[in-house]
C-alpha positions in Angstrom: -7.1 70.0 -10.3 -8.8 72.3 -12.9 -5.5 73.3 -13.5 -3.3 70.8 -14.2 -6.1 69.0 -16.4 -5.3 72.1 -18.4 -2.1 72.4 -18.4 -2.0 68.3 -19.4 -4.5 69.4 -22.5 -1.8 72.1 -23.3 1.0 70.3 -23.0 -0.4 67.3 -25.4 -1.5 70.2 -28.2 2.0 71.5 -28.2 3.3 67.9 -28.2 1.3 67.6 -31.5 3.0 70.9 -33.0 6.3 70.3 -32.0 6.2 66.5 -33.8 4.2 68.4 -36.7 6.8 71.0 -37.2 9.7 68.6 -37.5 10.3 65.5 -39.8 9.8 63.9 -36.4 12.8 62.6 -33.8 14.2 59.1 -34.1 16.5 57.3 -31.8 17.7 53.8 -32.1 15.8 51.1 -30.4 13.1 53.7 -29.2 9.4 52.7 -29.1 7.1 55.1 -30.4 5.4 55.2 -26.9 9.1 56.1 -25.2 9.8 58.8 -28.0 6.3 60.4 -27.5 7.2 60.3 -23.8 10.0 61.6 -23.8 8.8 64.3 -26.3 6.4 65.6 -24.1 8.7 65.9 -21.1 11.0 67.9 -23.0 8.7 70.1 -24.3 7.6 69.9 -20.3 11.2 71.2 -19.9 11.0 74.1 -22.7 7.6 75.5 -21.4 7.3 78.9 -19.8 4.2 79.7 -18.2 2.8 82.9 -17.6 -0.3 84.3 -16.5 -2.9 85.4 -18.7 -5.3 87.6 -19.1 -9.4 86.7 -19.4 -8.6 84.0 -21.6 -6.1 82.1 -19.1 -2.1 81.4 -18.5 -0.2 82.2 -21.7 2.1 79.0 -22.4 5.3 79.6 -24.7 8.0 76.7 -26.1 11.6 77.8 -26.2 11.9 75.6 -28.9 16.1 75.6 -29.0 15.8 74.3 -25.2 13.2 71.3 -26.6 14.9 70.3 -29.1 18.2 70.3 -27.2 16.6 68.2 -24.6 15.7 65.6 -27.3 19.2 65.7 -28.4 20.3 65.0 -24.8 18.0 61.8 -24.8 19.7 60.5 -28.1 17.2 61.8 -30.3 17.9 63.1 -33.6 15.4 65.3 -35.9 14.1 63.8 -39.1 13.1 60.3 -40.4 14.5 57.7 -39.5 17.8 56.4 -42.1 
């Protein structure tokens, strides 16, 4: 359980970087709830895991794979026209 509360704490830090990073991702008719969603199940997607050393599992973003799987969803990168 430990775990996956960790892995949950990860996930929403990255989410915060990944929208950081970028102008953002807009899609038409898209809540902000369903983009952040849908956000952090791509970047879900992207994640490897691998285990760490003392300090715990080392977590990496293929960032191409993310930001492909937002395009798949009908998301494109930037503000919003």
């Amino acid at each position: 359980m430990l775990r996956i509360a960790a892995l949950l704490i990860v996930v929403g830090l990255c989410a915060g970087c990944a929208s950081s990073a970028s102008e953002g991702w807009t899609k038409a008719g898209a809540t902000k709830e369903q983009a952040n969603k849908d956000s952090a199940d791509c970047l879900f997607e992207a994640q490897t895991v691998r285990p760490g050393g003392p300090a715990g599992p080392a977590i990496t973003v293929d960032q191409v794979k993310y930001r492909q799987c937002m395009a798949n969803r009908g998301y494109t990168a930037g503000p919003p026209k």
